[in-house]
N, C-alpha and C positions, 0 to 999 in steps of 0.2 A: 416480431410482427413483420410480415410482408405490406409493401405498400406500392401498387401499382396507379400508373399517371396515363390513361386513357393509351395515345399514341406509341409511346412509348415505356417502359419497365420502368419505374424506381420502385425501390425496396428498400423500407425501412424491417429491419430485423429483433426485435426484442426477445434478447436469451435470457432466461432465468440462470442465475448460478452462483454457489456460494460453496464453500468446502469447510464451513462450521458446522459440523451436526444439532440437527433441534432448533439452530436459529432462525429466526420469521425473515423475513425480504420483506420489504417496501420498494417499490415501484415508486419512482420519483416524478417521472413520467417524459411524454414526446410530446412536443409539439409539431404538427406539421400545417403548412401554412401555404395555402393557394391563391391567389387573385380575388377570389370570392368571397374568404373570408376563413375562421384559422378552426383547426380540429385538434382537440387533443387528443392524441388516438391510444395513450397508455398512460396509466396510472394507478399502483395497487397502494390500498390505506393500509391503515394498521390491523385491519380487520382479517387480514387474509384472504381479502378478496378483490379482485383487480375489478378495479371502479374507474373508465376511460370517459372523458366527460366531454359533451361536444359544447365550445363554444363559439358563438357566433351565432345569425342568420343567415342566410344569404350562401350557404358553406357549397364546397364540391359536394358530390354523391361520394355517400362514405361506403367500407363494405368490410365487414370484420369476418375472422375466420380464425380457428384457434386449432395452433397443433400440439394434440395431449400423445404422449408416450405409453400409455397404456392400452395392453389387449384388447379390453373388451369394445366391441363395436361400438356401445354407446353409455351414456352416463346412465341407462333405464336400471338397471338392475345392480347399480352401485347401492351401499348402504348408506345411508345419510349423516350415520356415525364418523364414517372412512371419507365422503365424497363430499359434502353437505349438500342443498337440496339438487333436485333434481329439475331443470328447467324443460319446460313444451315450447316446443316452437308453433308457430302458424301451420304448419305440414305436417306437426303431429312427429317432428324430432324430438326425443329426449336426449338433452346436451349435458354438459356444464353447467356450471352457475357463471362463469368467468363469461360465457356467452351472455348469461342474461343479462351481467353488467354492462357488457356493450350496447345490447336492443334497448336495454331502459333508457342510459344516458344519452346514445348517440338518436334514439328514436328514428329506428329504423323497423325492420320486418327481417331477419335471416333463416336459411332455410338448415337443414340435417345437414347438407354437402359444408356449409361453414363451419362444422367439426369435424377434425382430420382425425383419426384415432390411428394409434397402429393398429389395434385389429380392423380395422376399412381395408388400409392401405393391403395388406398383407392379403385381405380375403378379396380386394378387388385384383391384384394378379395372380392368385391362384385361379379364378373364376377365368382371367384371361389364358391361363396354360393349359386348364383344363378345355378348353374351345379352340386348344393348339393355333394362339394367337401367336406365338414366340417359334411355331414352326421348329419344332424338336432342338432348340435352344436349351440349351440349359440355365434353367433360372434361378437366378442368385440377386444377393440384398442392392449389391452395385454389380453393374445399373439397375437392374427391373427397377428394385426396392427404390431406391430415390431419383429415377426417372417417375416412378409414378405419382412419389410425392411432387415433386415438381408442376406434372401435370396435372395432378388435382388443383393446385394451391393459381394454375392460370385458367382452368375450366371453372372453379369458384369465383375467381374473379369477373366472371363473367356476366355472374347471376346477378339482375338487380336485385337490390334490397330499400330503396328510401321511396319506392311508388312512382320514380319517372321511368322513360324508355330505355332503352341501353344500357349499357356496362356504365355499372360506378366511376368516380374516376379517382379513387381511392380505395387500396384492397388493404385492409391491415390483418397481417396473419400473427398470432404471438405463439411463440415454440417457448410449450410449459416445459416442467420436469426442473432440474439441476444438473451443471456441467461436472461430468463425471460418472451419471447414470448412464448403464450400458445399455435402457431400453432408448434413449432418446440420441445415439449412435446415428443411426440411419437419417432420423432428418437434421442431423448437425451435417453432416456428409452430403445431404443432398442440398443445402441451402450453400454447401460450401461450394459446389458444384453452378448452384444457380448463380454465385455473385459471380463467379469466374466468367460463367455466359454474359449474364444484362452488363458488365466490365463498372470501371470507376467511374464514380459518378451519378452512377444508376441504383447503388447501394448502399448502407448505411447499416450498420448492425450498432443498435444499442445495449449491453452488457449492462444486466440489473444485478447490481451487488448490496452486499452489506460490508460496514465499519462499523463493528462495534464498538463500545465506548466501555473502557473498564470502569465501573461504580466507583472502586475502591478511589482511585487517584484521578477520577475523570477525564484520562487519558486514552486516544483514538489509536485502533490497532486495524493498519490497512492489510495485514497478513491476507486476511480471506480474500481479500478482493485481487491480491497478488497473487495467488495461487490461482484461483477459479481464470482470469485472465491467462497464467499460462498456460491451463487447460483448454481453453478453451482455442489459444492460440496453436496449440498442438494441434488441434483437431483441425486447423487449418481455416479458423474463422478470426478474425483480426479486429475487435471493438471499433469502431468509429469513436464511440462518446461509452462514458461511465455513467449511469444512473446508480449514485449511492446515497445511505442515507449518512450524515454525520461527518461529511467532508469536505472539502474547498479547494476549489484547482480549477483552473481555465476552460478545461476538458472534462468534469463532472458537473452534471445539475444535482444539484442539494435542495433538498427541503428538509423540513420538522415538522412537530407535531402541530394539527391545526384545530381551530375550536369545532371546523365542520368541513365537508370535504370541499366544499364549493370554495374555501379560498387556495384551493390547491392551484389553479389555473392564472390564478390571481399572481401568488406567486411566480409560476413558472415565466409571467409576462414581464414582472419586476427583474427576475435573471436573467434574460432574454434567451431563455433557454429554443428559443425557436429559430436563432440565428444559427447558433452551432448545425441545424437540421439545414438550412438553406443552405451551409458556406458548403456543410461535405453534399450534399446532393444539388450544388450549382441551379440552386433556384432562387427565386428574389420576389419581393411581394412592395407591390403600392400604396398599401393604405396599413394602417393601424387596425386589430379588431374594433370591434362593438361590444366593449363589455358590461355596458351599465346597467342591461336586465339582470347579469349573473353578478355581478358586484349587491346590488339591491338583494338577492336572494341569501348569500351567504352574508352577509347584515342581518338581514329578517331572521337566518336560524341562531343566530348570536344574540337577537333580542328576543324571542321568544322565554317569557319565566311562569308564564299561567299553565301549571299539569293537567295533563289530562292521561290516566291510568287505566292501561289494558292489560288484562290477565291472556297471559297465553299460556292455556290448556291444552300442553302435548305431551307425547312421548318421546321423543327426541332434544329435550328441554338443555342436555348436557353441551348442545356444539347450536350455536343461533344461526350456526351457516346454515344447517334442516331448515331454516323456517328463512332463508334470505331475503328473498322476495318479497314476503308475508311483510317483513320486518321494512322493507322500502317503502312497501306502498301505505304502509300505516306513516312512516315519515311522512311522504309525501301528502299524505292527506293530513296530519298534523300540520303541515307546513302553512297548509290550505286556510282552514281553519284558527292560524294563530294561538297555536297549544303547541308547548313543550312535551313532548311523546314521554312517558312513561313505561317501559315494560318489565311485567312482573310476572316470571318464569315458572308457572306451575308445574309440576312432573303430575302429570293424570293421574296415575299411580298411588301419589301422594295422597289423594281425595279418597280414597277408597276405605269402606271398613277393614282390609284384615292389613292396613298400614296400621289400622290404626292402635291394632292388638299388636303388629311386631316390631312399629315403631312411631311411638305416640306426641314425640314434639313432629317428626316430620309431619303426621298429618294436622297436626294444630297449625304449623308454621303453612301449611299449604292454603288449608281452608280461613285462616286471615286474609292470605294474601289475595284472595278469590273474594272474597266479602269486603274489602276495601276499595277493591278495584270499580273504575267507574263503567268500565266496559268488558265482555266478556270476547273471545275469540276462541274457535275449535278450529284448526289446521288441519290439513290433509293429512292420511297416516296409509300404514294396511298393518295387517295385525291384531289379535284381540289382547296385549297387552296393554293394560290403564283403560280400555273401552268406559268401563264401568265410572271409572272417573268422569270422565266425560261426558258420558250422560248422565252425570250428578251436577256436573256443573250446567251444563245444559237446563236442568232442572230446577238451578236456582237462579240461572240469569230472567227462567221464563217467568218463576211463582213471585219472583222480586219486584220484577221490570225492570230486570238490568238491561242495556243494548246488549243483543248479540247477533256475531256473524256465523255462522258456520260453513268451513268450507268444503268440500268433496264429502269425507266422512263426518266432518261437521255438521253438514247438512241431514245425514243418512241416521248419526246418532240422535238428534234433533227428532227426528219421526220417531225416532226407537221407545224415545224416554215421552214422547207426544201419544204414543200407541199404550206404554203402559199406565201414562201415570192419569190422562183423562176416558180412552176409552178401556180401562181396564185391563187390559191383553198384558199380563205379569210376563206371559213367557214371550210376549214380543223378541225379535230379535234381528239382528241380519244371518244370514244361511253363512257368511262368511264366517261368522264366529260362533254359531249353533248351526250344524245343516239338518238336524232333525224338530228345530221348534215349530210348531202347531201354530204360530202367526209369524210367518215370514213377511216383517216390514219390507227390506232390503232382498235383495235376488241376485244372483248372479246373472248376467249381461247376456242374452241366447248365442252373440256373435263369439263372446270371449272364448280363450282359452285355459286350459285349464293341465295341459302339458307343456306349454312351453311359454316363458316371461316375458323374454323381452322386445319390446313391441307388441305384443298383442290385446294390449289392453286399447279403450275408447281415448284416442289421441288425437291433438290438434283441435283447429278451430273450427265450431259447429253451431249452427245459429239457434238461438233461443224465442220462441214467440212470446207476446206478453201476452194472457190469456183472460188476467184483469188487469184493467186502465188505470181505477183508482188506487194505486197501491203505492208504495212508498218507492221499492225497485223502481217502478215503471218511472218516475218522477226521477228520482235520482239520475235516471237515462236521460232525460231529457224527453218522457213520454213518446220516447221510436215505440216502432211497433212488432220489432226485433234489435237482438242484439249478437254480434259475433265474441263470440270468447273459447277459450283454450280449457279443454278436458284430458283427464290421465287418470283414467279408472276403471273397473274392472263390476262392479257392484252398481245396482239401482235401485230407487224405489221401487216398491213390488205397486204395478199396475192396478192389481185386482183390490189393494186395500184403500185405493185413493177418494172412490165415493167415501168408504166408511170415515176415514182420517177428515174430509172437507166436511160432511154432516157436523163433524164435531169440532170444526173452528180451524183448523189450519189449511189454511190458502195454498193452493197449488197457485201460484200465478203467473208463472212461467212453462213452456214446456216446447218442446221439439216440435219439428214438425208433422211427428208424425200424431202426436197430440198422447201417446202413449207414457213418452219418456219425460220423465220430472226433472226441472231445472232450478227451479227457483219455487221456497215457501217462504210465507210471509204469517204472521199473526197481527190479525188487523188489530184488536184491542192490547197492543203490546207498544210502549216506547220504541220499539225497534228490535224485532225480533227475527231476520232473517238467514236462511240457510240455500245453501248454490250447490250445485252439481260440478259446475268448473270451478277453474282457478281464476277467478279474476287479478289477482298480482302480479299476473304475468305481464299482463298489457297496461299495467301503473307507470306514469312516467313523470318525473318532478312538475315541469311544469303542466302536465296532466293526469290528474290524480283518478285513482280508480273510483268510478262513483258508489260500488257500495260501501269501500272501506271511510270514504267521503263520510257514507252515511253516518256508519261504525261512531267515527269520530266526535262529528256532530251531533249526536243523539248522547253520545258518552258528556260531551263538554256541554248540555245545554242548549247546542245551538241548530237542531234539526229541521222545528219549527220554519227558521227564518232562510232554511236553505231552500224547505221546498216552495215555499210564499217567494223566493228570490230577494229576499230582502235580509240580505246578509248583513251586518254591519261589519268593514273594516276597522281597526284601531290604527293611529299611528302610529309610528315607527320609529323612533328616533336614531340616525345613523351614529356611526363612528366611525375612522379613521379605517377602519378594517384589523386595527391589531386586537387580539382579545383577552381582557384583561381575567375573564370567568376564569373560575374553577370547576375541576371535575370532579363527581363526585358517581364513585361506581359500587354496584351492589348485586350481589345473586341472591338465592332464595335463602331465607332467613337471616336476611340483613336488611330489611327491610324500614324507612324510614317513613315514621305516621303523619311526626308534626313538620311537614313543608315550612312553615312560618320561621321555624329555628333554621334553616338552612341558610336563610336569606333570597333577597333576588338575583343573586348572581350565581346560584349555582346550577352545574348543568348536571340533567339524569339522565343515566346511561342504560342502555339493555344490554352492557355486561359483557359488551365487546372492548370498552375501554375508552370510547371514544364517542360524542353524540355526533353523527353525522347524516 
């Protein structure tokens, strides 16, 4: 991480690095702490995914920025297998996920330039040699190459990001990869460059390791961490502090495992791990935080034992990262609503009849776990693998009156199975998976492309009209009369079939401005039957929960009625000390448990990251 202080440069540094092959890092995390009030600006859980948590009110302007070591310009055209999912920004970047966890927690707004890729870096000085900026120079990695990192990571700093005027007054930059990877060379070289400029004082590099713990004799082996540190010391970057997991020393902050992420801050306050950040970067703070909103929160998800179970129907069901967001803001609206999140990992696939011929417990174990469930969800995808699944499922959330959301394709397979199964049209389909069917529900986009990927799909934030008032979305909104949210898609509803699809019950009640383009369906005689063209997940933040997944929830646990009448009823709460005595109890598909009652009240349910958080 970079961390720039208005006036002048500090820079906080956060290196990934570890020289155990296969083994996970945890992020312990930074504290950094202004006059105004304290930020955590790093923290990765056990999930694999760095989850930086802001706390306080009252805080500086934060500004995050993340340097990933890999070619490709941007995270659009990564697999979700390899990358997991793929985050939109407001400007219509497709990033990281590592980004999104900074926008949700720290609840900000970042733009494309907040992801440094080497393929930028590299395509932004060729673009300047070829305009013979470098005056028949010869360009090479040092300097061009880490002058220009450099100078991205102080022009990023520049950009607001939290909606006041000016430059932030906090830039956190985190340099991904592992110490030893020859791709992530150049910005180790150039950072080692920049501490040498902004001089002592002004920098701080914190080195994320691991200590692993051998089973056999429960005994801690600092090898990896004593390697990765001379490496990294070779390379001419000198740790300030250890972030490790499973160790103790003056100069490492330590954590373990938590019952939920929100005592992680908790922690690192009990360690004073924010002094260590003041004494090397000669800074000092007056007051104590204000933690008693986020102390309350991480209680409340510790007492939470009432389930409330979602089927998530995708293709990507083998890595939860594909679905990250998806997976937060359904927390976040559990959290809302006072339910213990449930999620049950369908493979689409699974649903399908010729699973069912070539492998007949998976589709048994699929289709329980879709019939038990209290609420349905279809994620965004591309692709015609598992389709069919999906609008099977699709099909029974509607003929059941199970809630369901659909989301991008969610929504698109939603008409699909809406087109065959009431207005008759068998050979319905989208052109993206039939381009020769005779009722082309779904179309492809006139703007799109259809030679080249990345980037050229409908991206960023683009406003939605409400086009009926009385509808469930429209209430969930809070009854605006727009709404801005984040799209990444290539495919639409077909125009021409929207009269015939509304004749026969399904609500267009959403739509662009041009009044053309479909955003939002609803089924009014349905417990909750909705489908989106965007992603609303993107814009889900703890203590502001996305309102349809709000709905999702609510409709799933009973309690939707009383959200839109506003007469919600809270339960109490009863605190604790903050230690958590729960057990975990974790499960994928076909492990599935029916009777909740045998479990007791103290156990927590996991989607099979390991951790309920």
């Amino acid at each position: 991480m970079v961390v720039m202080v208005k006036a002048e440069v500090v820079v906080v540094v956060e290196v990934w690095g570890t020289m155990v092959e296969g083994e996970e890092m945890t992020v312990v995390g930074v504290v950094k702490m202004m006059m105004a009030g304290w930020v955590l600006v790093g923290q990765r859980s056990k999930l694999r995914s760095r989850s930086p948590e802001r706390v306080g009110k009252g805080r500086p302007g934060l500004h995050e920025s993340i340097g990933d070591p890999y070619l490709n310009t941007d995270a659009g055209t990564m697999s979700p297998f390899e990358h997991g999912e793929v985050f939109v920004l407001d400007d219509g970047g497709e990033v990281d996920l590592d980004l999104g966890n900074y926008e949700r927690f720290l609840d900000i707004k970042l733009t494309r330039d907040n992801n440094i890729t080497t393929g930028k870096i590299y395509q932004y000085v060729i673009d300047k040699e070829r305009r013979g900026d470098y005056l028949g120079k010869t360009v090479q990695v040092v300097p061009h190459i880490t002058d220009a990192i450099q100078e991205w990571i102080e022009r990023a700093a520049m950009i607001p990001v939290d909606g006041k005027e000016g430059p932030a007054d906090v830039c956190v930059i985190e340099l991904g990869g592992t110490i030893g990877d020859i791709e992530s060379m150049p910005f180790i070289e150039a950072l080692g460059q920049f501490s040498y400029r902004v001089g002592e004082g002004n920098f701080c590099l914190i080195h994320v390791s691991l200590v692993p713990v051998l089973s056999v004799v429960g005994e801690q082996k600092t090898k990896p961490t004593q390697h990765s540190v001379r490496g990294l010391r070779s390379m001419g970057l000198m740790p300030n502090i250890l972030a490790c997991r499973s160790a103790t020393d003056k100069n490492i902050i330590t954590l373990y495992d938590v019952s939920n992420i929100w005592h992680v801050p908790l922690l690192l306050k009990d360690q004073k791990a924010h002094e260590a950040i003041l004494k090397v970067l000669d800074l000092s703070c007056a007051s104590e935080p204000e933690l008693g909103e986020w102390t309350t929160r991480a209680k409340l998800c510790d007492s939470l034992h009432q389930p409330v179970r979602i089927a998530m129907v995708g293709k990507y069901t083998g890595l939860s990262d594909s679905y990250l967001s998806v997976l937060k803001a359904l927390l976040h609206a559990s959290v809302a609503c006072c339910r213990k999140l449930v999620i049950d990992w369908v493979l689409s696939s699974d649903l399908e009849e010729a699973t069912a011929k070539e492998n007949p417990d998976a589709y048994k174990a699929a289709w329980k776990l879709l019939k038990g469930a209290d609420g349905v969800l279809v994620p965004g995808g591309f692709g015609d693998r598992g389709v069919q699944g999906k609008i099977m499922a699709a099909k029974y959330a509607r003929e059941n009156r199970i809630p369901y959301l659909g989301i991008c394709l969610g929504m698109q397979i939603a008409v699909i199975e809406f087109a065959r199964s009431v207005l008759g049209l068998q050979d319905a389909n989208s052109t993206e998976f039939d381009p020769n069917t005779q009722s082309p529900c779904v179309i492809f986009m006139p703007e799109g492309s259809k030679t080249h990927m990345g980037g050229t799909m409908r991206l960023g934030s683009r406003r939605t009209y409400f086009h009926v008032t009385d509808c469930k979305a429209a209430k969930l909104y809070g009854n605006k009369s727009f709404i801005d949210e984040r799209h990444r898609h290539r495919y639409e509803v077909n125009p021409d079939m929207v009269v015939q699809l509304e004749d026969a019950g399904l609500a267009f009640v959403g739509k662009d401005d041009s009044g053309r383009r479909m955003e939002i369906i609803e089924l009014d005689n349905h417990p909750y039957y909705v489908g989106v063209q965007f992603h609303p997940e993107f814009k889900s933040r703890p203590e502001k929960p996305s309102a349809l997944f709000l709905g999702l929830i609510a409709a799933a646990g009973g309690q939707l009625d009383a959200f839109l009448k506003k007469k919600v009823v809270t339960r109490a709460i009863s605190m604790s000390n903050g230690n958590s005595t729960m057990k975990s109890r974790q499960y994928g598909n076909g492990d599935k448990t029916s009777n909740w009652s045998s479990l007791g009240a103290n156990a927590i349910y996991t989607n099979g990251n390991g951790v309920h958080c």
